[in-house]
C-alpha positions in Angstrom: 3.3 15.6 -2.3 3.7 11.9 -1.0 4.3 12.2 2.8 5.6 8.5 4.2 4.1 8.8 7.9 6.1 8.1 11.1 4.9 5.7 13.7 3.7 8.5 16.0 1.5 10.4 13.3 0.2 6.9 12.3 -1.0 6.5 16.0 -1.8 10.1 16.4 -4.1 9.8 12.8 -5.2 6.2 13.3 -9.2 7.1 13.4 -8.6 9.0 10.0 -6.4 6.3 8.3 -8.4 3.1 9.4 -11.3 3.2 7.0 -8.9 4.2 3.8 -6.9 1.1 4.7 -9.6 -1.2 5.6 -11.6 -0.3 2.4 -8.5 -0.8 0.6 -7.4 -4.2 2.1 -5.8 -7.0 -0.7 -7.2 -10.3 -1.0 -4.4 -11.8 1.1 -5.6 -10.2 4.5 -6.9 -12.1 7.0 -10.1 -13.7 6.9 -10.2 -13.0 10.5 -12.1 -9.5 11.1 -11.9 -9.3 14.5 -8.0 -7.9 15.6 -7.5 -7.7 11.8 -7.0 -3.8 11.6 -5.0 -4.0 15.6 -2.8 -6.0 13.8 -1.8 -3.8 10.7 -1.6 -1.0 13.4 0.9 -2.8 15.5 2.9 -3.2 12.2 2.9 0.4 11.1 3.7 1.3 14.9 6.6 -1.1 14.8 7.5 0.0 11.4 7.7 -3.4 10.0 4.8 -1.2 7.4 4.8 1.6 6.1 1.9 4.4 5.5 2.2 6.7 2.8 -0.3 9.8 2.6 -0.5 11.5 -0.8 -1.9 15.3 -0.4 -1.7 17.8 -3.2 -3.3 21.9 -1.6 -4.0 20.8 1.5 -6.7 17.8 0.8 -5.6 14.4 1.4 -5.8 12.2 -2.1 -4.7 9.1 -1.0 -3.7 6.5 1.5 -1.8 3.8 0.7 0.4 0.9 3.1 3.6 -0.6 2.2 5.7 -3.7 3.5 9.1 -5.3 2.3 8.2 -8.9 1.1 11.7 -10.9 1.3 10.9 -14.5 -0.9 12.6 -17.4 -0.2 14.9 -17.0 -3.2 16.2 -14.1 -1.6 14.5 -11.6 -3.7 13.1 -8.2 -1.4 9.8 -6.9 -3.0 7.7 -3.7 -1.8 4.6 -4.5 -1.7 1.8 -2.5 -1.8 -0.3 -3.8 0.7 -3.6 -1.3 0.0 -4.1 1.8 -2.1 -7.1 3.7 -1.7 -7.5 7.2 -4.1 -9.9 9.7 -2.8 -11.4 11.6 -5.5 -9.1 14.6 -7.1 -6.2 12.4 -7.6 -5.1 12.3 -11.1 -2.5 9.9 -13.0 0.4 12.4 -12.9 -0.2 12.5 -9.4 0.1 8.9 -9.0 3.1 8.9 -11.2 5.0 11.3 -9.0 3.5 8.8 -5.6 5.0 5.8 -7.5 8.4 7.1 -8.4 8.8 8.5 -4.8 7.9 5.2 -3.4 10.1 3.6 -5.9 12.8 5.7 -4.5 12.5 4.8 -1.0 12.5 0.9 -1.7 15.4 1.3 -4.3 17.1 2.8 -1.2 15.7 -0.5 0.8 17.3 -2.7 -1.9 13.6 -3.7 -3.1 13.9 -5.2 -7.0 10.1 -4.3 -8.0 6.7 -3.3 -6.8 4.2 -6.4 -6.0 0.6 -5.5 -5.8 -3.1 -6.8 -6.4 -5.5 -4.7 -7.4 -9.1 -4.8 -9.5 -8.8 -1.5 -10.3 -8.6 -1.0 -14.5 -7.4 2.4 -13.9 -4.2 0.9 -11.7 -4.1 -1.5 -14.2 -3.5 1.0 -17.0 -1.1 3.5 -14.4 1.3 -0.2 -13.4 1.2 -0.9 -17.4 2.8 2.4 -17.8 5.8 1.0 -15.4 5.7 -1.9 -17.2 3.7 -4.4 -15.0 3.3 -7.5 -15.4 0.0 -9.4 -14.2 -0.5 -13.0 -12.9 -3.7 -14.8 -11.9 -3.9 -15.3 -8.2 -6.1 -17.9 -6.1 -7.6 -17.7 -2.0 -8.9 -21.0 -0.7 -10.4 -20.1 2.8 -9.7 -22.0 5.1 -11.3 -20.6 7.7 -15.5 -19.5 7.6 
């Protein structure tokens, strides 16, 4: 079952999500570690992001962050900021994550999931919705 956390059980469970999210962070995170994670809290406290907590018996199988992306051309993307899968998860239970989440940000007027990940299996599960991938590039500016 994919749980979408509240602002308070995100503060109240911060010192179990941190490490899930930080080991999860996307290549367009800051560069910046110090006040890095402080600031993705004060988004998820604000709800301006969303946490998602999959759990299937009583074990926790996965942690993942959202936020609506609005582009320029007015498009409103979900993007899934960091996914992190704990060992147990299968695909069907991913599928059931994804089309819940899907749900939400069709409710949110969200066109499309927008991602990066490394992962082959993610690859292979986003292929099944039918994904497509792009090449992506960080210059850092900052050392």
């Amino acid at each position: 079952m994919l749980v979408k956390l509240t602002p308070d059980q995100v503060a109240r469970y911060w010192n179990e999500l941190r490490p899930a999210i930080e080991a999860a962070l996307p290549p367009i995170a800051s560069t910046r570690v110090e006040g890095r994670m402080n600031s993705i809290l004060a988004t998820l406290l604000a709800d301006n992001m969303q946490c998602w907590v999959f759990r299937r018996d009583g074990d926790i199988l996965g942690i993942g962050t959202t936020l609506i992306r609005e582009d320029a051309s007015d498009g409103k993307d979900l993007l899934l900021y960091s996914v992190y899968v704990m060992p147990g998860a299968t695909r069907e239970d991913w599928i059931k994550a994804f089309e819940t989440i899907k749900k939400w940000a069709l409710a949110h007027e969200c066109e499309r999931y927008v991602g990066y990940t490394q992962n082959p299996e993610m690859v292979k599960l986003l292929e099944r919705f039918g994904a497509e991938f792009w090449t992506y590039a960080t210059v850092n500016f900052v050392h």
